[in-house]
N, C-alpha and C positions, 0 to 999 in steps of 0.2 A: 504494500500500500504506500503510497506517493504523501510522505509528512506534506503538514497543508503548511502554506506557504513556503512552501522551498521555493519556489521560482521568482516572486514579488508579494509585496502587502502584510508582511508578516515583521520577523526582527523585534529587537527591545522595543520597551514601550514607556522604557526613561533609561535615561542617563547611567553610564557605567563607567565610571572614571576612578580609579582607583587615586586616594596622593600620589603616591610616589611614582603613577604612573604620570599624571598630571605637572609634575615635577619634571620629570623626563623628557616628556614631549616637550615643555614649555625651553627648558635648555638645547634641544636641538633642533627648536626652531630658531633661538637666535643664532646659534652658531652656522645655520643653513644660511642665516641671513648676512652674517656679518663676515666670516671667514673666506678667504681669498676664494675665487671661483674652484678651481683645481683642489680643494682641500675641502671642498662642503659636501661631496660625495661621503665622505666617512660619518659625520654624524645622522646624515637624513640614512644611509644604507642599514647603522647600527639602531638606531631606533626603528625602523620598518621591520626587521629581524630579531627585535629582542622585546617588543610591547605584544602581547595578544590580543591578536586582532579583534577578541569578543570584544573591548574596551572602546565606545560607542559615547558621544554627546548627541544626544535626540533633541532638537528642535521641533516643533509641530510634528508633520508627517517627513521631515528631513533625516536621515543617519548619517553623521559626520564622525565616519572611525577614524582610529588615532592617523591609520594611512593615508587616509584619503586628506587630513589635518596637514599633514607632513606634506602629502602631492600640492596641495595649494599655496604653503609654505616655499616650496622648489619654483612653481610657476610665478609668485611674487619675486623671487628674488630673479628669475629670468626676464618677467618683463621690464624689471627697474635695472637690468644689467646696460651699462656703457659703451661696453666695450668690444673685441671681434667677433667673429662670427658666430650666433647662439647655434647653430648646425656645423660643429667643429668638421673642415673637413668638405664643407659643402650639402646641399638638401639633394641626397643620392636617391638610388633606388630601392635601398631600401628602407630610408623616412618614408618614399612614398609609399610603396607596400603598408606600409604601418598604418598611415594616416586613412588610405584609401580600406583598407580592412575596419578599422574601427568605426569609420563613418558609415559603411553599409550594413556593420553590424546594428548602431543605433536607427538607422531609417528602415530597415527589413523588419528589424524586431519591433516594433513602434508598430508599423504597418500591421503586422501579423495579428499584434494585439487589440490596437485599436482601445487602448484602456490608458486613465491618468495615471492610474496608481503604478502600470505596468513603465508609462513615457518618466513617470519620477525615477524610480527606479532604472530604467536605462540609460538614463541621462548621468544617473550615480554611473556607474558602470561604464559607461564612456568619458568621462571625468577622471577614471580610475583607469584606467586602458592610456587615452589621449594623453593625458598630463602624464604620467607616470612615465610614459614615453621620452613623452620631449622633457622631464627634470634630467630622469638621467642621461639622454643624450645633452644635454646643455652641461651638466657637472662633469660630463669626462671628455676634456677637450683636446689632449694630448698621451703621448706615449707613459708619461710620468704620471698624471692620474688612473693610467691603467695598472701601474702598480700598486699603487694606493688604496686602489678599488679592491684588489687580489687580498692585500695584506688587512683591510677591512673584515673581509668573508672568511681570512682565517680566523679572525676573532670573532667573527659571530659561530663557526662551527665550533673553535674552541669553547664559546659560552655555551650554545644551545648542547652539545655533546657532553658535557660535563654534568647539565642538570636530564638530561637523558640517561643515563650512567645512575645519576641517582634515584631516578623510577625505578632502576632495574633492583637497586637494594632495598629502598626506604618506602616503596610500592606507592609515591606520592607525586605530584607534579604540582612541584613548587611554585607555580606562574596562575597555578588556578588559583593559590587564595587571594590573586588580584581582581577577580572577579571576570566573569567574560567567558570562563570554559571549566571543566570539571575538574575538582581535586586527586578524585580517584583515578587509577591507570586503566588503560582498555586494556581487555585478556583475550586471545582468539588463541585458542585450539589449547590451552595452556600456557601460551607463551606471552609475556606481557610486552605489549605495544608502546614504546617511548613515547612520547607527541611534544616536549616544550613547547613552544608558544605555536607551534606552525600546524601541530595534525602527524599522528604517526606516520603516513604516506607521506606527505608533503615534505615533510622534515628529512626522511630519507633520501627522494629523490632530488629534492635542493645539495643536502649534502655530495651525493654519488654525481653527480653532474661537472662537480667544483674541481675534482680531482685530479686534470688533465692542467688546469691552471696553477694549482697546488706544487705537480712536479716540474711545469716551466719555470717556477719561482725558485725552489729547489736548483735543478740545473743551472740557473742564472748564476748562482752562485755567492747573491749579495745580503739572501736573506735566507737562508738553511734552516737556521733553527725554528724562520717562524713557519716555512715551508713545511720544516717534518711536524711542527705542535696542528697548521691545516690539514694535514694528510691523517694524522692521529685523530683529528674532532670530527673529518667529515667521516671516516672509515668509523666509527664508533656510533655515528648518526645511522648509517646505513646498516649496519646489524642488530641494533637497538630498536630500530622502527619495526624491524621483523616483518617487513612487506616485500612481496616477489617484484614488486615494482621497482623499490630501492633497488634491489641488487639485477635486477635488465641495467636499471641506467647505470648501474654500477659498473658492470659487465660493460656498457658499450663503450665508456668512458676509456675502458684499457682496452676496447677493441682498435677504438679510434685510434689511440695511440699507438697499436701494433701493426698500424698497416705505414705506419713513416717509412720505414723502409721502399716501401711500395710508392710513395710520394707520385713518383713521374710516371705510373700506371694507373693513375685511376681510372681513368678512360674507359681502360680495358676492365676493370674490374667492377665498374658501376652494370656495365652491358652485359657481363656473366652475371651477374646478378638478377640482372631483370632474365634474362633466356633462363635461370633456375627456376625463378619462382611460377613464369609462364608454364613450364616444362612440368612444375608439380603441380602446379593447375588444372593440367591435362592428364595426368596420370593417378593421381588424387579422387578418391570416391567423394569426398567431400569437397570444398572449393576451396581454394589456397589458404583463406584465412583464417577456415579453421585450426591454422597450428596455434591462434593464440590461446586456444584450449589446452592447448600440453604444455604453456607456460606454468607451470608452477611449482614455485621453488622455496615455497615456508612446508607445503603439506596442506596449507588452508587458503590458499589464495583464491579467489573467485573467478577465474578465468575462464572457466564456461560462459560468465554472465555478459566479459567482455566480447569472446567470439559471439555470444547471440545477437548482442548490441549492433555489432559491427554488421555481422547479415542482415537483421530486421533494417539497418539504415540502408544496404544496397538494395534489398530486395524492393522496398519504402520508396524507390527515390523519387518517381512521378507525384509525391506527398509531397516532399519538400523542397524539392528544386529552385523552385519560385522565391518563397518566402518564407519559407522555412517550414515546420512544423509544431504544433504544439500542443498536440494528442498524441505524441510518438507513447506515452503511458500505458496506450490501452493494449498496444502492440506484444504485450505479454507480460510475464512477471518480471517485475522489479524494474520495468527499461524507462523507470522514471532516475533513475541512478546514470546519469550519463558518464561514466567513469572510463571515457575516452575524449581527447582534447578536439582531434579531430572529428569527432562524431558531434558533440558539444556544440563546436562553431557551424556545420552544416545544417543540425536543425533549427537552431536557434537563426541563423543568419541566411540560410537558401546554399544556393550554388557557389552564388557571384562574392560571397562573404569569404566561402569556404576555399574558392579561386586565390583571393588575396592572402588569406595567409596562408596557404601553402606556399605562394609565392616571396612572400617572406622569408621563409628557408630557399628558397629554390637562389634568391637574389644574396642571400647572403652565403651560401656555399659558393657562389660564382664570384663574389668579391673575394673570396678567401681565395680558391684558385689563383685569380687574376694576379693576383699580389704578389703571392709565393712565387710565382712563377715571376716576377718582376724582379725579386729580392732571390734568386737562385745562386748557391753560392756562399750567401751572408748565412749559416747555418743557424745562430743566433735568434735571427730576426724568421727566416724559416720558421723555427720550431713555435717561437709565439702563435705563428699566425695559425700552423697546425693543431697546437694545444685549441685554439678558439676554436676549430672546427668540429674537433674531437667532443668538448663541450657541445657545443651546436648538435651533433650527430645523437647522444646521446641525451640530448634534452628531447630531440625528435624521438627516440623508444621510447622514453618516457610517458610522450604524448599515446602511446595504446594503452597505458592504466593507468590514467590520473585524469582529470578535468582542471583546469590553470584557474585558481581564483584569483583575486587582486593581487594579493599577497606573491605568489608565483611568476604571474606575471611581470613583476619588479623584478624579478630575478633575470629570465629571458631578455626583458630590455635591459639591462646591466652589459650582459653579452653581448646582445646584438649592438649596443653603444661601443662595447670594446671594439667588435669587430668592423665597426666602422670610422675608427679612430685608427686604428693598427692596419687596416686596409687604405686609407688615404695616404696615412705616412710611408706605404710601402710604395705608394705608385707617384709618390713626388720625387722628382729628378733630385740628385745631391747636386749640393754645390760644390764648384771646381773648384777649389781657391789657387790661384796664380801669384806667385811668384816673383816679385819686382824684384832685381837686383840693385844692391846696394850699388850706387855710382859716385859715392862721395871721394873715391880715391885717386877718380878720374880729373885729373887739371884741365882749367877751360882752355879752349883752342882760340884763337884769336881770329876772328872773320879777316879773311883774305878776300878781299874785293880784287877783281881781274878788270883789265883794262877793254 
């Protein structure tokens, strides 16, 4: 049965603000505000990642959670900003993907609904999407805040993986006596579920995603210790959450990473790819995507629910094409649970929704290419760009057992910020610098005029 108001009109029905959460927020909004542009990606990333998103000021029929607090916070300081380009890098192709997705997702869904309560709430949601967006692409405007941004997210795995560790002892989750989500642990099959502030799933796949950036940090060789203390808090996330999802992105995170070698074949290896999976298509009693059924890797993972999801959406699709859908519920048990990112965006948004952000990845794996392939050689500058895609790669498995809430969302555009900062710098020309000879040892010649 489909909990009533999952989708809009539902939520607090006052105010959930803890002090010291209120405290928090209020110091990282002025350091959002006031601190050098390149340097205020750390406290808006650490406060988005360490408040519980239950934590809500309700106005009327308004919800202004602590994120959404923090996203309006980031777009003040962008638009009072003075100074170069607020699209570090230039407004690419993939701002545009971004902007053109989020905007068909608020007019489809609007449409479909036809409801105030449903255009309040998606207007929150695109507010949450949009800005979220352009904060952090405006906070990370160079190569140097892309480390910052790295050494940030080791400290929030460090934080959140520490008090995950302590569920697993003290069978408690210390971020709930702030009010906004439960004190007690979740238990599936026996095994207790971490969650800190983000959700057992979420918190796993955020962590296992980090991983590839973790060991470009590492290999860099300027920050080790805080590389190995990232690689310890997100590795500890991701077994702790005790979800088959964590450990796919886990998994893809070091797959990504295991095809470097492979670098200057992908070509040939994206096209064996595809001829596999056509090829099992065809020889397969059931249709290719039923393997997501044999995903499962706790013992209790739901994978079945995800495969049925996924066929009920293809078989479905004259439903939703258009404008989506919004009785996909009745379509069998439980398929009010969209616990797929791309299934998610398809019915809620149609085709043309679900077009643009594919295309989002599609545009950002082609700017990584592009680059690498620019910087051939520079091994250094290679591996960053590879690590981003590795991430990228394995944020996409991810997308088959999760749905991306606000929260998540911040995470991907973080990335996709990277890789758009680390892909412009890769494709600007160096400069030559020449060489003037010193001539002061030279004595002056005296102009000989000729007759």
């Amino acid at each position: 049965m489909e909990p009533q108001h999952l989708r809009f009109g539902g939520g607090a029905t006052e105010t959930v603000l803890h002090p010291l959460v209120a405290v928090a927020m209020l110091i990282a909004i002025v350091l959002i505000l006031i601190r050098p542009r390149d340097k205020a990606i750390t406290p808006f990333l650490l406060a988005c990642f360490s408040i519980p998103i239950g934590q809500v000021v309700v106005l009327g029929s308004l919800h202004f959670t602590v994120l959404r607090i923090l996203i309006i916070a980031g777009l003040v300081r962008r638009a009072t900003y003075r100074g170069s380009s607020k699209f570090p890098g230039g407004f690419n192709p993939i701002d545009r993907m971004v902007v053109l997705w989020t905007l068909s997702a608020l007019i489809i869904l609007s449409l479909q609904w036809m409801d105030t309560q449903a255009l309040i709430h998606n207007l929150g949601d695109f507010l949450d999407a949009i800005g979220g967006y352009l904060v952090v692409r405006f906070l990370i405007p160079d190569g140097e805040a892309i480390r910052r941004t790295i050494k940030t997210l080791v400290a929030v795995c460090v934080i959140q993986g520490a008090f995950m560790i302590n569920e697993q002892i003290n069978h408690v989750n210390v971020f709930g006596y702030l009010g906004g989500m439960p004190v007690a642990v979740t238990v599936r099959n026996g095994a207790i579920r971490s969650e800190a502030v983000m959700g057992c799933i979420y918190a796993g796949v955020f962590a296992a995603v980090l991983v590839p950036l973790f060991l470009w940090q590492w290999k860099e060789g300027k920050s080790r210790m805080a590389a190995c203390a990232g690689l310890a808090g997100a590795t500890v996330m991701v077994f702790t959450s005790h979800a088959s999802s964590s450990l796919l992105a886990f998994g893809g995170s070091l797959l990504g990473l295991a095809f470097w070698p492979l670098r200057t074949r992908m070509r040939l290896i994206r096209q064996g790819l595809v001829v596999m999976l056509v090829s099992l298509h065809l020889v397969m009693k059931a249709p290719v995507w039923a393997l997501i059924a044999r995903i499962d890797l706790t013992g209790s993972s739901s994978s079945d629910h995800r495969y049925h999801l996924v066929d009920a959406t293809i078989r479905h699709f004259s439903d939703w094409w258009l404008l989506g859908y919004k009785e996909f519920n009745l379509w069998g048990w439980d398929m009010w649970d969209l616990s797929n990112q791309f299934v998610a965006v398809a019915l809620t948004g149609g085709l043309l929704t679900l077009v643009c952000y594919i295309a989002i990845f599609i545009r950002s794996f082609r700017a990584i290419g592009k680059a690498r392939k620019q910087v051939e050689g520079d091994r250094a500058r290679e591996w960053l760009l590879w690590c981003l895609g590795s991430v990228l790669f394995a944020t996409m498995l991810s997308h088959f057992g999760i749905n991306f809430p606000a929260l998540m969302l911040i995470g991907l555009f973080t990335i996709l910020a990277c890789i758009s900062v680390a892909s412009s710098e890769a494709m600007r020309p160096e400069e030559v610098k020449v060489e003037i000879p010193d001539d002061s040892h030279l004595t002056s010649v005296p102009d000989v005029v000729g007759a």
